[in-house]
C-alpha positions as CSV (number, residue, x, y, z in Angstrom):
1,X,-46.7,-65.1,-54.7
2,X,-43.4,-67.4,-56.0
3,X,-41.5,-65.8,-53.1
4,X,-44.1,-67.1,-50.4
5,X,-44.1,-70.4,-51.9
6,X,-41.0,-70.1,-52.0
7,X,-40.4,-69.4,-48.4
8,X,-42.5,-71.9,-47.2
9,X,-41.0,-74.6,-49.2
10,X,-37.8,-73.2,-47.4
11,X,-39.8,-73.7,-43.9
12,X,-40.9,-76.5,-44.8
13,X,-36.8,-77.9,-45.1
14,X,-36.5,-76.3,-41.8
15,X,-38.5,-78.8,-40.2
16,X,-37.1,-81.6,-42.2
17,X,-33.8,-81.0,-41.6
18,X,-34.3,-80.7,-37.7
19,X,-36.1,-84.2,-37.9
20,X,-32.5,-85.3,-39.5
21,X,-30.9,-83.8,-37.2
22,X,-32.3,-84.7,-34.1
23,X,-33.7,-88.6,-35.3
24,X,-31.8,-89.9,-38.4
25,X,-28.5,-88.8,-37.4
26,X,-28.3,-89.6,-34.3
27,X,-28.2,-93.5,-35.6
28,X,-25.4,-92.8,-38.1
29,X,-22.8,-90.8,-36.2
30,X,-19.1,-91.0,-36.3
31,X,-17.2,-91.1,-32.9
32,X,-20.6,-89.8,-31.6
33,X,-20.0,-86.6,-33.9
34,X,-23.2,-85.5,-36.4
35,X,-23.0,-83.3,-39.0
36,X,-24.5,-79.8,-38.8
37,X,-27.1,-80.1,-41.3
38,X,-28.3,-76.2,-40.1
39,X,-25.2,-74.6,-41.1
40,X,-25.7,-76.0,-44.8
41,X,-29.1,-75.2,-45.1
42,X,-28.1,-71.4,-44.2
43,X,-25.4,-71.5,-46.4
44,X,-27.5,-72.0,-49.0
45,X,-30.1,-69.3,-48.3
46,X,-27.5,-66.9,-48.3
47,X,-25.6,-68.3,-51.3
48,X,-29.1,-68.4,-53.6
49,X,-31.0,-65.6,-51.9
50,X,-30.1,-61.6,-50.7
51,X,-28.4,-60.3,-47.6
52,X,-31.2,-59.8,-45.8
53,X,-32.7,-63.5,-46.0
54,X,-29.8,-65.3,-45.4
55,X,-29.4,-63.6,-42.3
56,X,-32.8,-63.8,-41.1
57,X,-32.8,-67.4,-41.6
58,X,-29.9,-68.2,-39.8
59,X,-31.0,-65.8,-36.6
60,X,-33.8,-67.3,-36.6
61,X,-33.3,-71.0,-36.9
62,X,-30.3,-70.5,-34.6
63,X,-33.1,-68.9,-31.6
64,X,-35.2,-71.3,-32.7
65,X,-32.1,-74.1,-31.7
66,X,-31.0,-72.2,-28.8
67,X,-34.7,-72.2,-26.9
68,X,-34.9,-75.7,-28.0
69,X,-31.2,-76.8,-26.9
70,X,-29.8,-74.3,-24.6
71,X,-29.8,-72.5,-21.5
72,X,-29.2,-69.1,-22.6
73,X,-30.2,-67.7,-25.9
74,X,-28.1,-65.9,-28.9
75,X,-25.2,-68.0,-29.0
76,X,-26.7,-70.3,-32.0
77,X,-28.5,-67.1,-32.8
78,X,-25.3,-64.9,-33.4
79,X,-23.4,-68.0,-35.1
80,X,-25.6,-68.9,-37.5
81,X,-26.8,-64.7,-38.2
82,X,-23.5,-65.0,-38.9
83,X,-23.2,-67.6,-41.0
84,X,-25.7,-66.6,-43.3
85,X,-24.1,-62.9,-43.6
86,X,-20.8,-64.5,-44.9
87,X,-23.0,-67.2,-47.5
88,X,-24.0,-63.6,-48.8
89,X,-20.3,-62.3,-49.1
90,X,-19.6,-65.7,-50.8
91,X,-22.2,-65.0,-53.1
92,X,-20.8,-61.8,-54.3
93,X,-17.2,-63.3,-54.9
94,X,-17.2,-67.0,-55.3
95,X,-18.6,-69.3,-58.1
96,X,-21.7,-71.6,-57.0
97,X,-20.6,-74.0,-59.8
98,X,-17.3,-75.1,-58.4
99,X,-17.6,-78.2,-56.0
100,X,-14.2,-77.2,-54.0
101,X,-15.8,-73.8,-53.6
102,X,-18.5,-75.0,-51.9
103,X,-16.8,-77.7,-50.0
104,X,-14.3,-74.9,-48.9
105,X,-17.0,-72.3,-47.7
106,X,-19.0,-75.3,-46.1
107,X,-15.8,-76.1,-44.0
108,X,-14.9,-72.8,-43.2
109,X,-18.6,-71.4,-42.5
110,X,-18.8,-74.9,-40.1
111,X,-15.6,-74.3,-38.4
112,X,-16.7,-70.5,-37.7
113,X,-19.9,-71.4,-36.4
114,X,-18.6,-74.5,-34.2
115,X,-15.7,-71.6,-32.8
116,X,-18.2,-69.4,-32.2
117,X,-20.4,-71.6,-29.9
118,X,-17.8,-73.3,-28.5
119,X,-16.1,-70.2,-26.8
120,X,-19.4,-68.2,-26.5
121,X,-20.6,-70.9,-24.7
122,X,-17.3,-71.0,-22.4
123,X,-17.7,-66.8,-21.9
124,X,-21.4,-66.8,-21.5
125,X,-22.2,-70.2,-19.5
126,X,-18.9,-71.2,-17.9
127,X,-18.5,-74.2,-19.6
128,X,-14.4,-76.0,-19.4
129,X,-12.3,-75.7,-22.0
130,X,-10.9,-79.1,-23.8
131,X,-9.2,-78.0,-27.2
132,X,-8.0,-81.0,-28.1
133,X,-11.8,-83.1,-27.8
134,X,-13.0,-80.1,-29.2
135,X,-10.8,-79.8,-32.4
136,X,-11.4,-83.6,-33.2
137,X,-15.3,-83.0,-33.0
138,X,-14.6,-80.0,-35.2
139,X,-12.7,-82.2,-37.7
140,X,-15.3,-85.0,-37.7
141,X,-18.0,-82.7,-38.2
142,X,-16.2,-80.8,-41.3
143,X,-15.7,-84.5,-42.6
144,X,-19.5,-85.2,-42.3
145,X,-20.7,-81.8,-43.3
146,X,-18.6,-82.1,-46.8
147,X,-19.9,-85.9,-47.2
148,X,-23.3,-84.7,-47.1
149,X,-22.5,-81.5,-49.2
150,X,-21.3,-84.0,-51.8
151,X,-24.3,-85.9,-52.1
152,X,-26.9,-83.2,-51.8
153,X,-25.2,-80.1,-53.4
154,X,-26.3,-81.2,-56.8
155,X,-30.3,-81.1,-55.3
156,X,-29.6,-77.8,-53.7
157,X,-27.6,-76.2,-56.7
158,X,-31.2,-77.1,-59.2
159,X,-33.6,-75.9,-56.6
160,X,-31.0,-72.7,-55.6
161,X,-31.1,-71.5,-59.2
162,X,-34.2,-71.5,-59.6
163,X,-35.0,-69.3,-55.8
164,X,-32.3,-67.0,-57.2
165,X,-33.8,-66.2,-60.3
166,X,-37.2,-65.5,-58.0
167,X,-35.3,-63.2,-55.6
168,X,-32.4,-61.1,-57.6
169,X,-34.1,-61.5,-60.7
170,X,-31.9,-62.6,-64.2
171,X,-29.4,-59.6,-63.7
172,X,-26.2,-61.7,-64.1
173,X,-24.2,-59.5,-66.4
174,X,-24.8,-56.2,-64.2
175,X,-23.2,-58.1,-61.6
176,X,-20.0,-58.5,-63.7
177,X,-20.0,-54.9,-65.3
């Protein structure tokens, strides 16, 4: 029963986050650049829940992005699948309680998925290549994304915990032994 509460509290971010994304931030960009408020949210499912979610979550909020945003569909999918598979190998080998951690998975996970559109677009829809516009949108957006991990990491970190505890249970010395 917590773990369906749970999920739909999880859901229910979803839905918030994508009225962030597509409303809020579109008044408060930088150089027309907006953070990538997705890639954080699957970061942490797969940091605070198993495998299996965080995975599920990103495929599916990345389909969910690429019917809503894009002519073909997979390419948010895959990146964001993606995404969530690695918060899940971060999990396993990296402290939650570290600030730089966090701030150095969020800006790797968010140059990973940005790479992984940006030239899946170019193979699968033909799209021109421009690296140098395209590595100062992937700066700017790395700068936002860790701005915004600053101020809501402590929120997430509380609420994380606690799904954890739900999901893998209080086994945190079997992990170490």
């Amino acid at each position: 029963m917590k773990k369906a509460v749970i999920n739909l509290i999880l859901i229910l971010i979803v839905f918030i986050i994508y009225f962030l994304q597509s409303n809020f931030f579109n008044w408060f960009t930088i150089a027309g650049v907006m953070p990538n408020l997705f890639v954080l949210f699957v970061l942490f499912v797969g940091l605070f829940t198993n495998k299996f979610l965080g995975t599920v979550y990103g495929a599916i909020i990345g389909a969910i992005l690429d019917i809503l945003f894009r002519d073909k569909i997979g390419i948010s999918m895959i990146a964001l699948g993606l995404v969530g598979f690695l918060a899940t190998l971060f999990n396993k080998n990296f402290s939650k309680d570290s600030r730089i951690t966090i701030m150095l998975m969020v800006s790797g996970l968010t140059v990973i998925y940005e790479v992984i559109v940006y030239f899946a677009s170019y193979f699968v829809l033909g799209t021109s290549i421009e690296i140098w516009s395209f590595i100062k949108i992937l700066i700017l957006e790395v700068i936002f994304n860790l701005f915004i991990t600053i101020i809501i990491y402590p929120l997430f970190q509380k609420f994380g915990y606690y799904i954890e505890n739900e999901f893998k249970g209080n086994r945190i010395l079997t992990r170490y032994f």
